[in-house]
N, C-alpha and C positions, 0 to 999 in steps of 0.2 A: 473111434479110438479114444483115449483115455492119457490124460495129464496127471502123474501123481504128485501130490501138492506133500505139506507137513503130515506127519502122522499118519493116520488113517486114511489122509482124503482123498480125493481125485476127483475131478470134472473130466465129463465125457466133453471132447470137441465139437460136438455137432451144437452142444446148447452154447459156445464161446462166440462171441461178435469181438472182441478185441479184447489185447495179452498188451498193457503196458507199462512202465516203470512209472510207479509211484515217488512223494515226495519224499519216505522214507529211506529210497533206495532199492524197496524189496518190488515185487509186482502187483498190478489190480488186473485182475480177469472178468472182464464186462460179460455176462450172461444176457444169453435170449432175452428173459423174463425182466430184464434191466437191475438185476442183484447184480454188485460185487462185490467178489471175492479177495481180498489179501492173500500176499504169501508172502515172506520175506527170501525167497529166494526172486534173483533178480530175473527178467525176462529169455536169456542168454539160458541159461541154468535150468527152466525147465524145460527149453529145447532141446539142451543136454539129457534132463530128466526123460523127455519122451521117448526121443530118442534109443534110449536103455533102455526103457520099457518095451519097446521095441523089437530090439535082439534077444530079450530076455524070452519072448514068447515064442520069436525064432528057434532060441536053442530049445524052448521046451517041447517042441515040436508042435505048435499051435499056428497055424495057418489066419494070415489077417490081409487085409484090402485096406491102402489109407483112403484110397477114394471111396471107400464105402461099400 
């Protein structure tokens, strides 16, 4: 499954090791490969964001497994 970030982006979950609040207030999402990521929305918010993403695929009649 899939987090969608600002804009365009999104990080797939499976490459994410940890989602947490930065000193700005917004989120750092620690990557497998040891990249991270900024968002300024806060950690709360793209659980909300997945979330939607979520029911969004639902409604579109697209079939998904969180556990993979």
């Amino acid at each position: 499954m899939f987090i969608p970030l600002e804009g365009e982006k999104i990080v797939c979950m499976e490459n994410i090791v940890m989602i947490y609040r930065g000193d700005c207030g917004g989120s750092v999402v620690l990557k497998r490969n040891g990249a991270a990521l900024s968002s300024s929305f806060s950690p709360v918010t793209l659980k909300r964001r997945y979330l939607a993403f979520c029911r969004k695929l639902e409604t579109n009649g697209r079939s998904f497994s969180v556990n993979g």
